[in-house]
C-alpha positions in Angstrom: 0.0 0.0 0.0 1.1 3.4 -0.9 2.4 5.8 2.0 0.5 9.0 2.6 2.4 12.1 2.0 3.5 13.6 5.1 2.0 17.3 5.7 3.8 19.9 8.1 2.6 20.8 10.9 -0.1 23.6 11.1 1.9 26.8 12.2 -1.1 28.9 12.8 -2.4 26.6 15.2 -3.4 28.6 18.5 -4.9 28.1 22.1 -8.1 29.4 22.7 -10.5 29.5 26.2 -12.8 26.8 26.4 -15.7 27.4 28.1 -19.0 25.1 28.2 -22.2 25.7 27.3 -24.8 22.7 27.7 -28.0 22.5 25.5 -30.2 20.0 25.4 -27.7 16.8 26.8 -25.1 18.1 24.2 -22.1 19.3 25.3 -20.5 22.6 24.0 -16.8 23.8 24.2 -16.4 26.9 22.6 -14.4 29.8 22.6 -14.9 32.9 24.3 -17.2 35.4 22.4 -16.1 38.4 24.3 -14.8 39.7 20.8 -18.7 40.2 20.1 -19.9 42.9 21.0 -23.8 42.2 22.6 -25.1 44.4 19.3 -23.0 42.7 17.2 -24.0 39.1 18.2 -27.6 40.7 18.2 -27.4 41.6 14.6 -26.1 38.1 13.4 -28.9 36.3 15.4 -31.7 38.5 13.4 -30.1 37.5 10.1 -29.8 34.1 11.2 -33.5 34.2 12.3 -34.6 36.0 9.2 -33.1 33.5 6.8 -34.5 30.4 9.1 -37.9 32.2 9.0 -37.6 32.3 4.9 -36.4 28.4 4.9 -38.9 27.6 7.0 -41.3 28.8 5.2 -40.0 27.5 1.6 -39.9 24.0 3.0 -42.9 23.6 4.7 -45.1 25.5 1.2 -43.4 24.8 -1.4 -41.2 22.0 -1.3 -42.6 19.5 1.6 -44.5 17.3 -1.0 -43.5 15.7 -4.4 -40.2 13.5 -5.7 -37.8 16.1 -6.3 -35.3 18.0 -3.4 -35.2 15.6 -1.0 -31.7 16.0 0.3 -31.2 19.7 -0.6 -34.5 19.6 2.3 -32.5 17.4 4.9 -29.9 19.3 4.5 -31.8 22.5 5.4 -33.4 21.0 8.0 -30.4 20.2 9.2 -28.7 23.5 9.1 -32.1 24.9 11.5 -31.9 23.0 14.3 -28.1 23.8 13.7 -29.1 27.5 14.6 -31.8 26.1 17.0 -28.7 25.2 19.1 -26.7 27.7 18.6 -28.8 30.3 19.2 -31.0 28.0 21.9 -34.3 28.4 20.5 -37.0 25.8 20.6 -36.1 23.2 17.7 -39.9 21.2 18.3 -41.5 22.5 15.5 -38.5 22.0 12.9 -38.6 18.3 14.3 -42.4 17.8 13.8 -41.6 19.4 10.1 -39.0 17.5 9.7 -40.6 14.1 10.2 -43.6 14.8 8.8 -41.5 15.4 5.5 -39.7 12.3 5.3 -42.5 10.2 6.1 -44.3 11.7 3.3 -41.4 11.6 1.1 -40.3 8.2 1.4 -43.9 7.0 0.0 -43.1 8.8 -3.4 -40.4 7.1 -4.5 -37.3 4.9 -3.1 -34.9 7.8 -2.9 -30.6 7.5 -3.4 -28.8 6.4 -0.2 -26.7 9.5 -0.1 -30.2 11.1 0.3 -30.6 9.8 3.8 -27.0 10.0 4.8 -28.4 14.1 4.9 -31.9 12.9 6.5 -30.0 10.8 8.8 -27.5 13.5 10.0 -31.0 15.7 10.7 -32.6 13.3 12.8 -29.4 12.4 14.4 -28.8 16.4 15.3 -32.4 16.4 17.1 -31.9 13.6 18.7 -28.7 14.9 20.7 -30.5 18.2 21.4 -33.7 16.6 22.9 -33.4 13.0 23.6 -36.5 12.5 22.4 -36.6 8.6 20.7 -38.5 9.8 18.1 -36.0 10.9 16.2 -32.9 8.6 16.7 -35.9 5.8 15.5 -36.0 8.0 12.3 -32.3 8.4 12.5 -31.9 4.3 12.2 -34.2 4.0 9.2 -32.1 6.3 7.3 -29.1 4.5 8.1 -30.4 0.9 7.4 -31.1 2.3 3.9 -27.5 3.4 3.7 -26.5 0.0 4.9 -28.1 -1.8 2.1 -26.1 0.3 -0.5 -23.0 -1.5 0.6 -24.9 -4.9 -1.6 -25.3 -2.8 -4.5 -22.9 -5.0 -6.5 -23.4 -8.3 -4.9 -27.2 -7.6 -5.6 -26.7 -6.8 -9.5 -27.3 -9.1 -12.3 -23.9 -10.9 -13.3 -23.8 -8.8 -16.6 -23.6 -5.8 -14.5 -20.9 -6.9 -11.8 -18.8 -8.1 -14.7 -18.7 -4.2 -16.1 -18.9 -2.5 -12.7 -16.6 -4.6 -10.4 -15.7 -2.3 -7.0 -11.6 -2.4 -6.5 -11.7 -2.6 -2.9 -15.0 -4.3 -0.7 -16.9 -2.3 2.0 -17.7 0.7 0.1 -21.0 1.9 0.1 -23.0 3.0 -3.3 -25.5 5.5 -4.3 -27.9 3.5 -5.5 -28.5 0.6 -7.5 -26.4 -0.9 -10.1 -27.9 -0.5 -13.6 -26.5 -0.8 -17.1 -23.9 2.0 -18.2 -25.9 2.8 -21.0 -28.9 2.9 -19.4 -31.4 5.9 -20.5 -31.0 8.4 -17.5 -26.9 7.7 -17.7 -26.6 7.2 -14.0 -25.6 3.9 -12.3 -24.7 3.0 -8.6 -21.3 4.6 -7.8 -19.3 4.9 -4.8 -18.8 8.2 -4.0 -17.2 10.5 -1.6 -20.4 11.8 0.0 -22.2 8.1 0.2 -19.2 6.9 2.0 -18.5 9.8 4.3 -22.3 10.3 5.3 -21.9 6.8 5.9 -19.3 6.7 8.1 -20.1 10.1 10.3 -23.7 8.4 10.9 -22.3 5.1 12.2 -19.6 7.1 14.4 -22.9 9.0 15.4 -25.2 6.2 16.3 -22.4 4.3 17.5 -21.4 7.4 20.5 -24.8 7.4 21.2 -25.8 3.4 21.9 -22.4 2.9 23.7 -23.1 6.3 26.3 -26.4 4.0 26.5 -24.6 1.4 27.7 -22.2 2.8 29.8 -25.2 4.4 31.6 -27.5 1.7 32.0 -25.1 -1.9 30.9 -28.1 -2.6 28.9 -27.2 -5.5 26.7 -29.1 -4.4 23.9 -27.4 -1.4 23.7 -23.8 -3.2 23.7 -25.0 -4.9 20.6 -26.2 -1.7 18.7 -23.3 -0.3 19.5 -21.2 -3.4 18.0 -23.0 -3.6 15.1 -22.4 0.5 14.6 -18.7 0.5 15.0 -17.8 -2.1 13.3 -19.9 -0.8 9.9 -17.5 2.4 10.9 -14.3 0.0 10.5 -15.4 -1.6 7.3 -16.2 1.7 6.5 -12.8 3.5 7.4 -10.7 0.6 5.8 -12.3 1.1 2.5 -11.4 4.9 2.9 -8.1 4.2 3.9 -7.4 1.8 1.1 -8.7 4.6 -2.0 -6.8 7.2 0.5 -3.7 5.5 -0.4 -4.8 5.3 -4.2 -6.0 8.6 -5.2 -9.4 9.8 -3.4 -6.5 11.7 -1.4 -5.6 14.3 -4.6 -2.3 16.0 -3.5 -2.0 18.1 -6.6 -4.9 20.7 -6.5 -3.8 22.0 -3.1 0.0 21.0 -3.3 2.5 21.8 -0.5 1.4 18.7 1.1 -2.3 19.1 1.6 -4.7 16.8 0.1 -8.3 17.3 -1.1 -10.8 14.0 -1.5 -11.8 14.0 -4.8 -15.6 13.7 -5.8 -15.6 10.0 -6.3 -13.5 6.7 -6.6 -11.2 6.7 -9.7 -11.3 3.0 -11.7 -13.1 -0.5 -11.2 -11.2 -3.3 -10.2 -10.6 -4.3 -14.2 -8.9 -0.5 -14.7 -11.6 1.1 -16.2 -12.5 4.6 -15.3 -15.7 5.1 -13.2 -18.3 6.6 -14.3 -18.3 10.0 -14.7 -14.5 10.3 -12.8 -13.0 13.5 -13.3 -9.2 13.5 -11.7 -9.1 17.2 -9.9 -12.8 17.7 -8.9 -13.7 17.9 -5.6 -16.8 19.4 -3.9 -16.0 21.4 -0.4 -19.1 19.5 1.2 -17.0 16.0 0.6 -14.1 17.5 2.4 -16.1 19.2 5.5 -18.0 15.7 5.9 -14.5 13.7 5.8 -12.9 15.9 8.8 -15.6 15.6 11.2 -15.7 11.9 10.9 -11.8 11.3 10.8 -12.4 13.9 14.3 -14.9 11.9 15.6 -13.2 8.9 14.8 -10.3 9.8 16.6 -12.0 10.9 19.4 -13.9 7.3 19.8 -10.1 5.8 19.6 -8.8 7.9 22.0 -11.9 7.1 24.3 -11.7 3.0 23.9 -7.7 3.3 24.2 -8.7 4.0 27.6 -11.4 1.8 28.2 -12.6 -0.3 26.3 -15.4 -2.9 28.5 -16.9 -4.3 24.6 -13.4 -5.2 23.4 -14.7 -3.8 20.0 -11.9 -4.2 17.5 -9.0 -0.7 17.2 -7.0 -2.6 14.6 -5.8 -0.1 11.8 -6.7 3.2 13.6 -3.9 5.9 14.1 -4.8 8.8 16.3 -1.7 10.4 14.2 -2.8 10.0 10.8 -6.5 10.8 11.6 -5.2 14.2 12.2 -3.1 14.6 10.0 -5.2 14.0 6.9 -8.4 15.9 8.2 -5.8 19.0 9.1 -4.5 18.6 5.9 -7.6 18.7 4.2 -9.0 22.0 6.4 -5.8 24.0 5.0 -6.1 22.8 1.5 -9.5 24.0 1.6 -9.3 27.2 3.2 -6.3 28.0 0.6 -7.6 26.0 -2.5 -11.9 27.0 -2.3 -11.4 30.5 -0.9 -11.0 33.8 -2.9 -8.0 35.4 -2.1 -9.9 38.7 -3.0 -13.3 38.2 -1.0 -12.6 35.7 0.7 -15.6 33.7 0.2 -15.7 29.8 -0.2 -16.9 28.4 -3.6 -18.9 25.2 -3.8 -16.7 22.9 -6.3 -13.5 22.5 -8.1 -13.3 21.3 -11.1 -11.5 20.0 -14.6 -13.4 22.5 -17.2 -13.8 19.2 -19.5 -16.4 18.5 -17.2 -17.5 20.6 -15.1 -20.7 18.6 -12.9 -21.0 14.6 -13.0 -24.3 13.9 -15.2 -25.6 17.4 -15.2 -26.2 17.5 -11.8 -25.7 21.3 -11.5 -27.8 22.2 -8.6 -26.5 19.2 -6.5 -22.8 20.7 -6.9 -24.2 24.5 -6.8 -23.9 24.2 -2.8 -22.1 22.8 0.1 -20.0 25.8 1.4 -22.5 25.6 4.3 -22.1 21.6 4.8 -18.2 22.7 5.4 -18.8 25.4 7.9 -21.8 23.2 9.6 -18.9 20.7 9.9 -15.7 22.8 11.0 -18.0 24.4 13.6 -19.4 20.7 14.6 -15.1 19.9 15.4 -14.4 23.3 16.8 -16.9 22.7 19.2 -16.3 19.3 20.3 -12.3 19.4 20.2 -9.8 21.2 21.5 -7.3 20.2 18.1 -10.3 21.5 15.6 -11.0 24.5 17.7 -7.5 25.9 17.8 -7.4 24.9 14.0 -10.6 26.5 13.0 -10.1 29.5 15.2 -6.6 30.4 14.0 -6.5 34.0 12.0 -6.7 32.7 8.6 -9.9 30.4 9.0 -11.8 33.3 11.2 -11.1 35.3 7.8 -12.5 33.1 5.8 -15.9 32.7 8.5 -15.9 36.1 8.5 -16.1 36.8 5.0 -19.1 34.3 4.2 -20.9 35.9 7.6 -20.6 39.1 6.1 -21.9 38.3 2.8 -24.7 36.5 4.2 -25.4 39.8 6.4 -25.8 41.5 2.7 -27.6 39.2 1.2 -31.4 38.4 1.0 -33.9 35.9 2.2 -36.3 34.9 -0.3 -36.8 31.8 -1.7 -38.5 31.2 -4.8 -37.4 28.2 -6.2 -34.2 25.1 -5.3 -31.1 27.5 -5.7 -32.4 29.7 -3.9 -33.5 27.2 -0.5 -30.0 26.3 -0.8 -28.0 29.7 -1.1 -29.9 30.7 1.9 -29.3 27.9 3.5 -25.6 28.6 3.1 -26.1 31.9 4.3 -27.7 30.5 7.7 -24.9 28.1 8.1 -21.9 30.5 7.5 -23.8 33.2 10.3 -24.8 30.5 12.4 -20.6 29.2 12.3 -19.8 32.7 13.1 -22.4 33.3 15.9 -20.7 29.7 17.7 -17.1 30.2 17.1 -17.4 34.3 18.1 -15.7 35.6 15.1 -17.0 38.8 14.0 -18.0 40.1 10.2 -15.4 42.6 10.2 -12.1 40.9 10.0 -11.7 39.5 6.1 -7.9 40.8 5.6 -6.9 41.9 1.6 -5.8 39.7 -0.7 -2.2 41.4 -0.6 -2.1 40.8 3.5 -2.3 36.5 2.7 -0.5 34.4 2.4 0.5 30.3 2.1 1.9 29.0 5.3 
């Protein structure tokens, strides 16, 4: 197996005051806010509110029924009770939406597994914010749809498996195998975003059975919590295998730092996957991939210490889970951010191809995904927090907070639901982390470290 390129160490890397805020049963460290002022923090909290209002409202009018936007949904969703706890305001009625959605949903038409990694991640938020069951049964039904995408290929007629064959086992796939040439040009693939929702859910369910057990030495939790982390092993060896054979793209960022491409590169015969494009890579991929390399870190860490299940460690490096997701977190704050505004853009890309199938307004997004993740680390870990707190990322937080303070809240159509929900995320990152919208520094004042 290939080595990983070594990166340097982060130089901007500082200490911060952790202080702890508790919502819900969730635990917050966060750094000290001090640096906004009461009317400043007050003006970010009515644009965050205005744009939830206008989501709100979008979701539950105009997009709540039918068989189109079902993950672009989630993932708004998602980014509201985000704000809910940030800003501690009473997530119930976001919940009731939320569920009332899916159920509906789900009886149009058998959706894409990535699709519920987004739904899953929702339900999995309200759960740790309320407790309420409800929503971690919702969160499971999302992820035993995801678990089924693993059989894509064994599932598939022999034709199929003979033109699609995966190079390495355990990955998970979009959807269902079907013929290259198939009318709508899409067959199951194993993508970045399948694989890390995957992954970030199982860590997720996983924390959550195993505190169940701990509390309560229930045996039925044991065995949930089993079953969860060792999907997250599988899971993490099939990353680490395509890390070492090119889902990790060195070249875009250079100087070291890595990117995850968009998808896997080749089947096991050599051919090129469908739709592969070497050097495109969509920011939402790489703010995924660092919170679940964080969180699985964090969980090896925890059962270096203790360990009562005796649940399998093999293969896990508490260096090299760092390294790679701080890798990633500077290529993208050099390699997605204008040096000019700095603002974050959504994708990078080869020109020769610019979205995978034409899927324009599924690429058109995802700068909030990334900040809804770096502030999910910096809030949980004192590594992330010094990381995403250093100068050059409270820029770039900054920056998008700003231009969300600018920018409208009305939603008329799909583009629309998701720049907003953008905006929320990148005001809602700055409310938590207490960077204010003031301090984006001129392109002539940055530079590389």
């Amino acid at each position: 197996m290939a080595e990983l390129a070594p990166i340097r160490t982060l130089p901007y890397l500082i200490y911060a005051v952790v202080f702890i805020t508790t919502l819900g049963d969730r635990v917050y460290a966060h750094t000290d806010s001090a640096i906004l002022s009461p009317e400043h923090r007050q003006k970010l909290l009515d644009s965050a509110q205005q744009k939830f209002d206008s989501m709100n409202n979008a979701i539950t009018t105009q997009f709540a029924n039918g068989n189109k936007v079902f993950w672009q949904i989630g993932n708004s969703l998602d980014s509201m009770v985000n704000y809910c706890a940030v800003a501690k305001v009473d997530c119930s009625a976001v919940g009731a939406s939320a569920i009332a959605i899916y159920e509906q949903k789900v009886l149009v038409k058998k959706w894409w597994h990535d699709d519920q990694g987004w739904w899953g991640e929702l339900f999995v938020r309200l759960f740790d914010l309320t407790s309420d069951k409800k929503y971690l049964e919702q969160a499971n039904k999302c992820y035993d749809d995801m678990v089924a995408s693993q059989y894509a290929w064994d599932n598939a007629p022999l034709p199929l498996k003979l033109q699609q064959p995966p190079r390495f086992p355990n990955g998970r796939f979009n959807t269902d195998l079907k013929d290259k040439n198939n009318n709508d040009g899409f067959t199951g693939i194993q993508n970045t975003v399948t694989n890390a929702l995957f992954l970030k859910l199982s860590l997720r369910l996983f924390d959550i059975h195993y505190k169940a057990y701990l509390a309560t030495k229930d045996q039925a939790e044991a065995e949930a919590a089993e079953d969860y982390w060792f999907d997250a092993m599988e899971e993490y060896q099939w990353f680490k295998d395509w890390f070492a054979n090119g889902l990790l793209n060195y070249d875009m960022a250079g100087d070291h730092q890595c990117l995850v491409e968009e998808r896997v590169s080749s089947y096991t015969d050599g051919q090129c996957a469908l739709y592969y494009q070497k050097n495109r890579s969509w920011v939402a991929d790489n703010g995924l991939m660092i919170a679940a390399l964080m969180m699985l870190r964090q969980k090896h860490q925890q059962l270096s210490q203790d360990n009562p299940l005796k649940l399998d460690l093999q293969g896990l490096d508490d260096g090299a889970l760092d390294n790679i997701g701080l890798s990633i977190a500077e290529a993208v704050n050099w390699d997605f951010v204008d040096t000019d505004s700095g603002l974050m853009k959504d994708y990078e890309e080869d020109d020769s191809d610019k979205f995978p199938g034409g899927d324009w307004d599924d690429y058109l997004t995802g700068h909030g995904v990334f900040l809804r993740n770096i502030e999910f680390c910096a809030l949980r870990d004192n590594i992330y927090q010094n990381a995403f707190t250093a100068p050059e990322y409270k820029d770039t937080i900054s920056a998008n907070a700003d231009k969300a303070l600018s920018t409208g809240s009305s939603i008329t159509d799909i583009a629309g639901l998701n720049s907003v929900t953008d905006d929320l995320d990148a005001v809602t990152t700055a409310i938590a982390l207490g960077v204010p919208t003031d301090l984006h520094v001129p392109a002539k004042f940055r530079h590389r470290h």
